[in-house]
NULUM-289925 format. One line per 5 residues: number of its first residue (from 1); their letters; for each residue z, x, y of N, C-alpha, C. Coordinates in steps of 0.1 Angstrom, whole numbers. Each point is the difference from the previous one (the first is absolute). Layout:
N
NUM	a	Z:X:Y:Z:X:Y:Z:X:Y; ...
This chain:
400
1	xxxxx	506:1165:1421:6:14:1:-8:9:-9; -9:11:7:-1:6:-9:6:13:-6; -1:-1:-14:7:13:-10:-2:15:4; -13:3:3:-6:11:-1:10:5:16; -3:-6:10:7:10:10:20:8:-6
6	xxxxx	7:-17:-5:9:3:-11:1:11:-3; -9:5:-16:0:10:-2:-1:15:6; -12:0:6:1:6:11:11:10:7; 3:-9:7:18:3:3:6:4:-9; 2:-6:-14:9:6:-4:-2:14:-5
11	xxxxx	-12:2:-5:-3:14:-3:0:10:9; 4:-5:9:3:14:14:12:0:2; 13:-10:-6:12:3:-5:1:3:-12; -2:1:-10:3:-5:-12:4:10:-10; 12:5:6:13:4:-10:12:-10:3
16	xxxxx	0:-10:7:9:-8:-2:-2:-7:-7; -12:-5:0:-8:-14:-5:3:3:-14; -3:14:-3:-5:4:-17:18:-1:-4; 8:4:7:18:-2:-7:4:-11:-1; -3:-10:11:4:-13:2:-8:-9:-17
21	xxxxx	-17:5:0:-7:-4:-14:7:8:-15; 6:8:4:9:4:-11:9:-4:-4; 9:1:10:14:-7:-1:-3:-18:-6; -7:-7:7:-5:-12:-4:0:-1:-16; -11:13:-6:-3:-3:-14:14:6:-8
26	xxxxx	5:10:1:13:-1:-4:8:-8:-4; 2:-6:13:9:-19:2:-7:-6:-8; -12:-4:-2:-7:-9:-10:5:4:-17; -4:12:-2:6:2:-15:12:1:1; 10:2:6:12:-1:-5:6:-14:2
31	xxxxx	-5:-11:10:4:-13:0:-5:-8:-6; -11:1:-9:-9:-6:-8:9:-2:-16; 1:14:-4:8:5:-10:16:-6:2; 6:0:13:14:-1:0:3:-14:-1; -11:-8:7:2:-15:-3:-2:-3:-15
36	xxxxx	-8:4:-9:-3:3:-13:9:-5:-5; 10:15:-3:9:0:-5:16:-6:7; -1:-3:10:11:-10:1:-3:-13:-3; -9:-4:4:-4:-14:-6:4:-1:-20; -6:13:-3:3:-2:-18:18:-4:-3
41	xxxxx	7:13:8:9:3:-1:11:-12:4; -6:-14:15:2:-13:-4:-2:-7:-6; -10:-1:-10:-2:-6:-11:10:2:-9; -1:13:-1:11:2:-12:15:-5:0; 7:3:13:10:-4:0:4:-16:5
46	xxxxx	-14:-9:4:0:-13:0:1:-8:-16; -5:7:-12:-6:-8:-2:10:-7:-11; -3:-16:-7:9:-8:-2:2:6:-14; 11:1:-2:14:5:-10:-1:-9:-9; 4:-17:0:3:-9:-7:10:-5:-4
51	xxxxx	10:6:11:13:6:-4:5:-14:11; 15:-3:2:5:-7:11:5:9:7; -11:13:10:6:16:5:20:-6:6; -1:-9:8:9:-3:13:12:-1:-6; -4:-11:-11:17:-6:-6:3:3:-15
56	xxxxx	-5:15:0:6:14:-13:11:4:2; 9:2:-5:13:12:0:-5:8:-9; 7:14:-2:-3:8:-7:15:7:-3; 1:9:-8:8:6:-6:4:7:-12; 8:10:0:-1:7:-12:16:4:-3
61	xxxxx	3:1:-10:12:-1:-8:2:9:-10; 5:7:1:5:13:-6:16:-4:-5; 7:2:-14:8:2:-7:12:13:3; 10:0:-2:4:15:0:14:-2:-9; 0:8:-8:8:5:-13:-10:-1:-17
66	xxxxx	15:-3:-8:-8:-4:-16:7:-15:-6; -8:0:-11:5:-10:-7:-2:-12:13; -10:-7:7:-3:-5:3:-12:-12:-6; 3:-14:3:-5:-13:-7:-12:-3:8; -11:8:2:-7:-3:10:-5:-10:-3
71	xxxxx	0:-10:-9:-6:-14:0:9:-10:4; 11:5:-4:12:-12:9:-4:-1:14; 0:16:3:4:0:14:-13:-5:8; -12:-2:-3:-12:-3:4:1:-12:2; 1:-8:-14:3:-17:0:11:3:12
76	xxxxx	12:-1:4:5:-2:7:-5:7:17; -7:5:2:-8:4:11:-8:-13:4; -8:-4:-7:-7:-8:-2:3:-11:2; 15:-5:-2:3:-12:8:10:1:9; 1:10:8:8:1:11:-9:1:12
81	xxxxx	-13:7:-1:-8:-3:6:-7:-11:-1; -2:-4:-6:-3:-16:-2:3:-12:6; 10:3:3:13:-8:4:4:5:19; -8:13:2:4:2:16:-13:-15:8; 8:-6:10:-8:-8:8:-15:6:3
86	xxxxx	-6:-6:-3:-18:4:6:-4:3:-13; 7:8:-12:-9:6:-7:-9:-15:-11; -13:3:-1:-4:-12:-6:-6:8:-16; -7:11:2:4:9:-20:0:9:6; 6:6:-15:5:14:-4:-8:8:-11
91	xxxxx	-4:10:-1:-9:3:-5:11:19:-9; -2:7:-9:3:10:-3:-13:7:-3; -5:14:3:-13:3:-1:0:20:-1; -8:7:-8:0:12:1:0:7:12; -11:-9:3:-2:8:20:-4:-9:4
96	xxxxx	-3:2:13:-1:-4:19:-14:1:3; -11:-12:1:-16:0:1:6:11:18; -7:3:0:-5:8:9:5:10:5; 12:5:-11:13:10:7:-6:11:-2; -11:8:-10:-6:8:-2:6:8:-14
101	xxxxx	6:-11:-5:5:2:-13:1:-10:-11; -1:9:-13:-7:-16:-7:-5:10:-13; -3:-11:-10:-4:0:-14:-14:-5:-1; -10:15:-8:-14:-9:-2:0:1:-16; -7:-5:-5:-9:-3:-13:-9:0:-1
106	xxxxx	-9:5:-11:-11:-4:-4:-3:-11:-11; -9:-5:3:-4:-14:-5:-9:-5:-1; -7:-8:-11:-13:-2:-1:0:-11:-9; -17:-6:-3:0:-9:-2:-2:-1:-15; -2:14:-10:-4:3:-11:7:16:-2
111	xxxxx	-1:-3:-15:8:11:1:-8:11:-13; -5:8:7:-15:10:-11:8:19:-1; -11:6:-3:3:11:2:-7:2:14; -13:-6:6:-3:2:8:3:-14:14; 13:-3:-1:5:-10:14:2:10:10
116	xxxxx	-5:-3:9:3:0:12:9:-10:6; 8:15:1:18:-9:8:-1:-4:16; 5:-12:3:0:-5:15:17:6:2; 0:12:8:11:-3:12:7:-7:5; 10:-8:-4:6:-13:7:14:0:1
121	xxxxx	4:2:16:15:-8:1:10:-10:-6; 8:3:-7:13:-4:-6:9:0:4; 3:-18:1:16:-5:6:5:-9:-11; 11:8:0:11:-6:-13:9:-12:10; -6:-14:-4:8:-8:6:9:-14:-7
126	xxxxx	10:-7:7:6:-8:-10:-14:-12:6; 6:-16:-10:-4:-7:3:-7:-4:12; 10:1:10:1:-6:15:-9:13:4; -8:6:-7:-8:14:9:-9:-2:12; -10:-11:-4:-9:-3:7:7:-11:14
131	xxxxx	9:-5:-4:8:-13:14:3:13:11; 10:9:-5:7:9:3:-13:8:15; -13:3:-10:-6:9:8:-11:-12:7; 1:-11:-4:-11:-8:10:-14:-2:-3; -2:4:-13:-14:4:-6:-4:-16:-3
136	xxxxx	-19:-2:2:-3:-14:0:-6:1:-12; 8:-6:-14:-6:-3:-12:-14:-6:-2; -13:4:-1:-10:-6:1:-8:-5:-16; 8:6:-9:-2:-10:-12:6:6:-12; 2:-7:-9:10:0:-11:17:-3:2
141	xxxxx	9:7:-6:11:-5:3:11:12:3; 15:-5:7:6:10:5:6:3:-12; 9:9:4:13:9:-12:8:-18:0; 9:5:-7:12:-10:-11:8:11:-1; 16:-7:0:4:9:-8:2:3:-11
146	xxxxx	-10:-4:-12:1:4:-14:-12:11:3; -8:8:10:-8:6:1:5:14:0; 14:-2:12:5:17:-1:8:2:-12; -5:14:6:10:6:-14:6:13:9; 14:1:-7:9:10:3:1:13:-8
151	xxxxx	-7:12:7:-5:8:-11:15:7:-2; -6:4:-17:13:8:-6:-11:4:-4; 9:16:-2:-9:10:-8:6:3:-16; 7:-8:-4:10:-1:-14:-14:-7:-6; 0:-13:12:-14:-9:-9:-13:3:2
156	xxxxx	-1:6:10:-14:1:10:-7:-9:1; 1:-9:7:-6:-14:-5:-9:-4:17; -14:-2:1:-8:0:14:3:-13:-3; -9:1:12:-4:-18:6:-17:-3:-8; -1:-9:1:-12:-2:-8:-8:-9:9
161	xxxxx	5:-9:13:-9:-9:10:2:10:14; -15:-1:4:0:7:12:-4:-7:11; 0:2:12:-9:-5:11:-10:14:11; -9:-6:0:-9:12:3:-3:-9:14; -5:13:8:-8:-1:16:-12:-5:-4
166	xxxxx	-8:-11:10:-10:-3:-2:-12:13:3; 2:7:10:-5:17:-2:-2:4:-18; 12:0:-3:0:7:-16:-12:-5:-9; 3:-16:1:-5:-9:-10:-12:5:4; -9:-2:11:-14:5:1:-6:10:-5
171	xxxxx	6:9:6:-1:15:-6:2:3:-19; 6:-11:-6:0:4:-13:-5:-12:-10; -1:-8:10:-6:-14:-7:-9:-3:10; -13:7:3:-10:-6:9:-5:-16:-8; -1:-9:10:-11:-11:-6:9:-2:-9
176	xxxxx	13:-6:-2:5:-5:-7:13:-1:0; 5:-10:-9:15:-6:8:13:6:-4; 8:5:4:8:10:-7:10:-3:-5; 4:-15:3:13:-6:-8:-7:-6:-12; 13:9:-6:0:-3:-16:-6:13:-8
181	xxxxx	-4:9:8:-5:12:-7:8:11:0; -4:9:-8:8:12:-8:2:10:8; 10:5:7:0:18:12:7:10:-13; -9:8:-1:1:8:-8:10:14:9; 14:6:-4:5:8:7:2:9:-10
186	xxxxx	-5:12:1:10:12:-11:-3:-11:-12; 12:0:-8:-2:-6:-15:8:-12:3; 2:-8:9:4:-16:4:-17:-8:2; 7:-7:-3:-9:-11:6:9:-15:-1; -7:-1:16:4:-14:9:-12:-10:4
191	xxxxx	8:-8:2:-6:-16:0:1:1:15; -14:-5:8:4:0:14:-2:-18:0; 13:-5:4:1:-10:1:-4:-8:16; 2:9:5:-6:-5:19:-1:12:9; -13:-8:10:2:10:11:-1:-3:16
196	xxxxx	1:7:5:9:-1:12:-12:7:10; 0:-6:16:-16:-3:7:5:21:3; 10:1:3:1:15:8:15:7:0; -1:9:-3:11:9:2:-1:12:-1; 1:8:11:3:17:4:9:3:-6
201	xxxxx	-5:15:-8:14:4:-8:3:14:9; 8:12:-7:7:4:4:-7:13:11; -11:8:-2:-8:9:12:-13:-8:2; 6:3:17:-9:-11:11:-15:7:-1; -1:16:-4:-14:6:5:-3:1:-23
206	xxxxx	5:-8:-7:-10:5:-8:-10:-16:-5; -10:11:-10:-9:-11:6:-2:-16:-16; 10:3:-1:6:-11:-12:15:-7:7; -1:-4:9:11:-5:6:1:-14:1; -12:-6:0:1:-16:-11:4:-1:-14
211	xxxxx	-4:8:-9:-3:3:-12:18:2:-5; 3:-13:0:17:0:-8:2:-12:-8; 10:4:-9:6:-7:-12:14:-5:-1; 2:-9:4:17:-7:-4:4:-3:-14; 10:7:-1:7:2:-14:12:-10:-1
216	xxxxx	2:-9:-9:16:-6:-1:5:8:-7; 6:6:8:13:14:-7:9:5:9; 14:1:-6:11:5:7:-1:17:-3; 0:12:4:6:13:-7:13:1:6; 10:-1:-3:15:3:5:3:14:-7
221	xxxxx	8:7:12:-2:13:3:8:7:13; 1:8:0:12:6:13:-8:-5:16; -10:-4:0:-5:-4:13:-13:-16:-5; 1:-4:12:-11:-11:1:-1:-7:14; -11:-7:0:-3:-7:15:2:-14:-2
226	xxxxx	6:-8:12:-4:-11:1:-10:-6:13; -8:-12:-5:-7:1:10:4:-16:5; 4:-5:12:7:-11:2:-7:-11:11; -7:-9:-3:-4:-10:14:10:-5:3; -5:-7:15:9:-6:6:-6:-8:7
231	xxxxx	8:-10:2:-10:-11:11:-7:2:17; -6:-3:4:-6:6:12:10:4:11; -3:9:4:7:0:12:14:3:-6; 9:1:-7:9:7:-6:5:13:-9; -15:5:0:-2:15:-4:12:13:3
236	xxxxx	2:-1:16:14:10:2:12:-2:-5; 2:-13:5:15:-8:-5:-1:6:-15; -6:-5:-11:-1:5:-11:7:16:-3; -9:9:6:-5:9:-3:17:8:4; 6:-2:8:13:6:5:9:-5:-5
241	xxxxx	-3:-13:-11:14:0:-10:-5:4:-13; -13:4:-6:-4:8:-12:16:11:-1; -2:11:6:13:6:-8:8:-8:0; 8:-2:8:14:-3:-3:-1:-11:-8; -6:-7:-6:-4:-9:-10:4:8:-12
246	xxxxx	-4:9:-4:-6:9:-11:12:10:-4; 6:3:11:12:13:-1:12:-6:-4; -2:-21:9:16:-8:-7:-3:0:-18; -12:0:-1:1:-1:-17:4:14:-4; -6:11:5:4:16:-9:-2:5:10
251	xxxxx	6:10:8:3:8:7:-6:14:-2; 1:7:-12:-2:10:-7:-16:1:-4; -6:-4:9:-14:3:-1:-5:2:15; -18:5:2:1:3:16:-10:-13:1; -3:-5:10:-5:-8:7:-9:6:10
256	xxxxx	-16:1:-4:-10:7:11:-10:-4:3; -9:1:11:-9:-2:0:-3:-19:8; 14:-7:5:-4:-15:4:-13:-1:7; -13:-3:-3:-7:-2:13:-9:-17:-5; -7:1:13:-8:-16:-2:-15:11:-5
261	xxxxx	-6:-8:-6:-11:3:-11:-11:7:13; -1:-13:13:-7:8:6:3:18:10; 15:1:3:-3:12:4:-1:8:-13; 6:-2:-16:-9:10:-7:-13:6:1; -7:-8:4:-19:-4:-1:-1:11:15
266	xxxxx	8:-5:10:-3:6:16:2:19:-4; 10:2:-7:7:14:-5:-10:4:-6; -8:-3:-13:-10:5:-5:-12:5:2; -5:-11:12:-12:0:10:2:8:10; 11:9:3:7:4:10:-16:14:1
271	xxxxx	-4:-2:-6:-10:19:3:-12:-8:6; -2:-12:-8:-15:-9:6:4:-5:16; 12:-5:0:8:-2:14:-6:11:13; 7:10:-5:4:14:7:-16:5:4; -9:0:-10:-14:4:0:-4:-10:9
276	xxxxx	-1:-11:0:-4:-13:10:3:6:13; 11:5:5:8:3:12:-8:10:3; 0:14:-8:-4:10:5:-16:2:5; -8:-10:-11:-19:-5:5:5:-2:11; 2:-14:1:3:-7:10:5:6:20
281	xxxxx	8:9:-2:4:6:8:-15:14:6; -1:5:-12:-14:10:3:-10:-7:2; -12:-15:-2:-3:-9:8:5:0:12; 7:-7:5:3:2:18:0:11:5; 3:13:-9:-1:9:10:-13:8:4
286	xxxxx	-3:-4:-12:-18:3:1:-9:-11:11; 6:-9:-2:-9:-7:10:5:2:19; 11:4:-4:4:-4:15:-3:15:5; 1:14:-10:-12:9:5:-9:-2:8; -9:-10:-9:-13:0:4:-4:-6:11
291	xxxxx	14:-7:4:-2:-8:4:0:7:20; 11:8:-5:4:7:13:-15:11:4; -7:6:-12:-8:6:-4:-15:-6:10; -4:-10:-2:-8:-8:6:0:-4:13; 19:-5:0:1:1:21:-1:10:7
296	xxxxx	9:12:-10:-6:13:10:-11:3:0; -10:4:-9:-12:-6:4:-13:-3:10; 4:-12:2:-2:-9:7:2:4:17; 17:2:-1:3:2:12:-8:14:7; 3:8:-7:-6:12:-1:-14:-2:6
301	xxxxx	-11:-8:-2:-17:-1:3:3:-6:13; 10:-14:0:-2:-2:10:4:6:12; 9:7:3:2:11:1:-8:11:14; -4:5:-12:-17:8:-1:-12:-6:6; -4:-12:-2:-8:-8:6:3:-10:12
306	xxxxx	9:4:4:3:-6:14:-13:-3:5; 1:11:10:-16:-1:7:-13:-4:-11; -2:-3:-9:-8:-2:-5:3:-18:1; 11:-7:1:2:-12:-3:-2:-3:12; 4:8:13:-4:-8:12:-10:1:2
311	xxxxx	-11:9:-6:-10:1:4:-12:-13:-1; 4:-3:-15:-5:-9:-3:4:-15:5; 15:-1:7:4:-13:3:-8:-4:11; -5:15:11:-8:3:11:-15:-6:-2; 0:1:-10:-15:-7:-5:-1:-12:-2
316	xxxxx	9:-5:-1:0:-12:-4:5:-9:-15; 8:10:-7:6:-3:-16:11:-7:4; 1:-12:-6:13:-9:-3:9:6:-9; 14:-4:2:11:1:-4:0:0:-17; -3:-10:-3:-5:-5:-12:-16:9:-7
321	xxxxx	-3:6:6:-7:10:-4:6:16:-4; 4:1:9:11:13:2:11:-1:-19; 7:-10:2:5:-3:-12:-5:-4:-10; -17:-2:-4:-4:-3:-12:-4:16:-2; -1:7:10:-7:16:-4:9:6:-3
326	xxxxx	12:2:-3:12:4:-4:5:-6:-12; 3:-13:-3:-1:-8:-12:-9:6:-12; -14:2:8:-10:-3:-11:0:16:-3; 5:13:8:-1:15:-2:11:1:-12; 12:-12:5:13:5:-15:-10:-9:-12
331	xxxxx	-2:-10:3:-7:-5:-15:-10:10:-5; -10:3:4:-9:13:-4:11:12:-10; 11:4:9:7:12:-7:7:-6:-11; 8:-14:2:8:-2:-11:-11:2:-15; -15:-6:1:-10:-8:-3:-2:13:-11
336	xxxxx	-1:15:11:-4:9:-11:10:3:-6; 12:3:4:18:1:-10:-4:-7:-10; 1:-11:0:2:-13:-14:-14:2:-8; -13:5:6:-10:5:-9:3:11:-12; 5:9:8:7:13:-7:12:-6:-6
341	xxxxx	11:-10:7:9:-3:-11:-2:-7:-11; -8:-5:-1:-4:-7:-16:-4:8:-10; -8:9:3:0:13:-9:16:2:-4; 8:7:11:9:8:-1:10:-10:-10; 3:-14:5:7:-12:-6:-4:6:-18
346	xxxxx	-13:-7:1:-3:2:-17:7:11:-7; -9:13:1:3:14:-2:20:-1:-4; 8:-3:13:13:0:-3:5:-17:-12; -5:-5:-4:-1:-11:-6:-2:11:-13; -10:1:1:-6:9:-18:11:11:0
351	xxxxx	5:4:8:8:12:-4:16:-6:-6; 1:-14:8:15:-5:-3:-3:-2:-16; -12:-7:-5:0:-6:-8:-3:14:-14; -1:8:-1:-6:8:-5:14:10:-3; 8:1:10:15:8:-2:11:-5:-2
356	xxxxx	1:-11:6:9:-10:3:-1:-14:-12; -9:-2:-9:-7:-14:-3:3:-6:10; 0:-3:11:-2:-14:3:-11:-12:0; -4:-8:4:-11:-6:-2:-6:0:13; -13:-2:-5:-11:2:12:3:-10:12
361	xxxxx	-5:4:11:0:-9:13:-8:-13:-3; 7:-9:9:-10:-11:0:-9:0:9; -12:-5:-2:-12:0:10:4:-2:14; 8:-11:3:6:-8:12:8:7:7; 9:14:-3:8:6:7:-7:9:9
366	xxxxx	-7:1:-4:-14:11:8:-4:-11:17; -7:-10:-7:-3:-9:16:10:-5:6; 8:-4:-7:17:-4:4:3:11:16; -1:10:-8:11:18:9:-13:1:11; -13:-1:-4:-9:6:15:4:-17:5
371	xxxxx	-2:-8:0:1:-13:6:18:6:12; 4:1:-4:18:5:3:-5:7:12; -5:16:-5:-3:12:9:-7:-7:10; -15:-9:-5:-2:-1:14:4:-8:6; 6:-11:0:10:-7:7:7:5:10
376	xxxxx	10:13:-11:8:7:9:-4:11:12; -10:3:-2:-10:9:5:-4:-7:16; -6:-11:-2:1:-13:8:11:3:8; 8:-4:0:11:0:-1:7:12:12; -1:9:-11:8:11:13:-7:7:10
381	xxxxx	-17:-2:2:-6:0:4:-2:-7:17; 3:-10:-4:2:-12:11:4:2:16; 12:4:-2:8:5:7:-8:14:10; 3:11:-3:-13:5:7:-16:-4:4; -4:-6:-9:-13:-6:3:2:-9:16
386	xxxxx	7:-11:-2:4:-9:11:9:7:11; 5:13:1:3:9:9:-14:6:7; -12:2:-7:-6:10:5:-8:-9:3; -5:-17:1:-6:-13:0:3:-3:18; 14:1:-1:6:1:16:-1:10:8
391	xxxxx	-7:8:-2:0:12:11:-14:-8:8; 6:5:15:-6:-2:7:-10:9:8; -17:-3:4:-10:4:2:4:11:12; 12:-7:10:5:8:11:3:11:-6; 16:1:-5:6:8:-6:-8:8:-7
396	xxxxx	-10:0:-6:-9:13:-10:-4:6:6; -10:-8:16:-7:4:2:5:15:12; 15:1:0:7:9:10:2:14:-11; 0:-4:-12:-1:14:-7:-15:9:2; -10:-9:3:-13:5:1:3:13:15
């Protein structure tokens, strides 16, 4: 087949050719980019917690009136839930990993005029903290209960043994082993006695969301969370006798918030969700543009070139000729689109990254998207091609 007659042709149409090669490069940077960022935006909300997401309860507990024993009333929380069928621990904790609420600290591994403080998530948990949330102890040892402590502010008295994220430990003890060493906080300092392979703390988009610390400490106070496992597959059952569990002990407080650990996670992610949908949705419509974009087109030349197709059938051109000259005229147009779209791809790449931070495109999404276009190009092309393949030498030759 040769190219040159191709061209040819097209340049004695070619204000379609040149919108069809626009529209193409268009499609290219914006589907290049959009796969980008939903792919990240999968990542993000894939990625492993270290948490047991499935078989979490959650909950929060609010007090109402005075002169209330909020340590009684906790201990006794604590084993009524304990005691509902399925629950296997109970945990009491400041906040909720991934509710978008939560306690950070700063913390370090020395303590100068010139430390630099690490950022790090704080969960006030009892003993049973780590059973409770599913976390895989990868060395040193768990809480005890001679670890927590029940803060009074009469005595002010902290916890002194901590458990840190294996994220933390790296970040503040590179190249070296972090149990048994000193976490310098404000004017405390703790003994991190173990740490634990992973755990997401409380906001999903910041970028210390490994970077957490477990405290053995109670704060009793007009509100608090419990956080509750349950054995597999028992998660709802649980989760629909939490109140009324809680209200037969005291009535006079509110009860909010029951959910399983993972739709907290689903709720938070809800904008990475929503953004996923909306790429996702402007992809198809971009392509199926183009797509209509290309058959009309298509239909359109052949069309036009009627007598020009029978003319040549008259001569002697196979079917299969007819349809590679059609084929190979959309590859040529997609060919220049996606030339211009890689420019245009980049260019909107530098601009995301530059206003937006996001991070640069990967090399692969570039060959990935023209690989796609021309496929699809292929593709909707076909169909008229193999229409104008069957016209017959008779039939043309009556337009003459």
């Amino acid at each position: 087949m040769e190219i040159r007659p191709i061209l040819s042709a097209m340049l004695r149409n070619k204000t379609g050719a040149i919108l069809i090669a626009l529209q193409i490069a268009f499609t290219l940077a914006v589907v290049t980019n959009a796969f980008f960022i939903i792919y990240q935006r999968w990542e993000k909300i894939n990625r492993p917690s270290g948490m047991d997401m499935h078989n979490i309860v959650t909950s929060r507990v609010q007090w109402v009136g005075q002169d209330v024993d909020y340590k009684a009333e906790i201990l006794r929380d604590l084993e009524a839930l304990k005691a509902i069928p399925g629950v296997t621990h109970v945990t009491t904790s400041n906040a909720i990993p991934l509710s978008g609420g939560g306690s950070s600290r700063g913390v370090s591994a020395e303590r100068t005029e010139d430390t630099e403080w690490t950022a790090t998530g704080s969960f006030l948990l009892t003993q049973d903290g780590l059973d409770s949330l599913g976390l895989n102890l990868v060395s040193g040892r768990n809480f005890t209960l001679n670890d927590v402590v029940w803060f009074d502010p009469e005595v002010d008295e902290l916890a002194q043994n901590v458990i840190i994220t294996q994220a933390l430990a790296e970040h503040i003890y590179p190249d070296e082993n972090a149990v048994g060493k000193t976490l310098y906080m404000n004017d405390s300092e703790l003994t991190v006695i173990g740490i634990v392979e992973r755990m997401h703390g409380s906001w999903v988009s910041w970028s210390g969301l490994e970077r957490n610390m477990l405290v053995p400490m109670v704060f009793p106070g007009s509100s608090i969370s419990y956080i509750i496992r349950t054995q597999p597959g028992l998660t709802e059952e649980v989760r629909s006798q939490v109140k009324q569990t809680l209200l037969d002990i005291n009535n006079r407080r509110v009860i909010r918030r029951i959910r399983v650990l993972e739709d907290v996670a689903t709720s938070s992610y809800g904008s990475d969700s929503d953004m996923m949908v909306i790429l996702s949705s402007v992809v198809c419509l971009l392509l199926l543009i183009t797509v209509v974009g290309i058959v009309g087109l298509a239909a359109f030349s052949v069309n036009q070139r009627t007598r020009q197709i029978g003319t040549r059938r008259a001569l002697g051109a196979r079917r299969y000729q007819i349809l590679r000259y059609f084929l190979v005229e959309n590859w040529l147009i997609t060919s220049i689109g996606l030339t211009l779209g890689v420019l245009l791809a980049s260019a909107f790449n530098y601009y995301l990254v530059v206003h937006f931070e996001l991070e640069r495109l990967d090399w692969f999404y570039i060959p990935m998207g023209m690989a796609i276009l021309w496929l699809l190009g292929l593709f909707a092309v076909y169909g008229p091609a193999r229409r104008a393949s069957m016209v017959s030498p008779a039939i043309a030759t009556r337009t003459v």
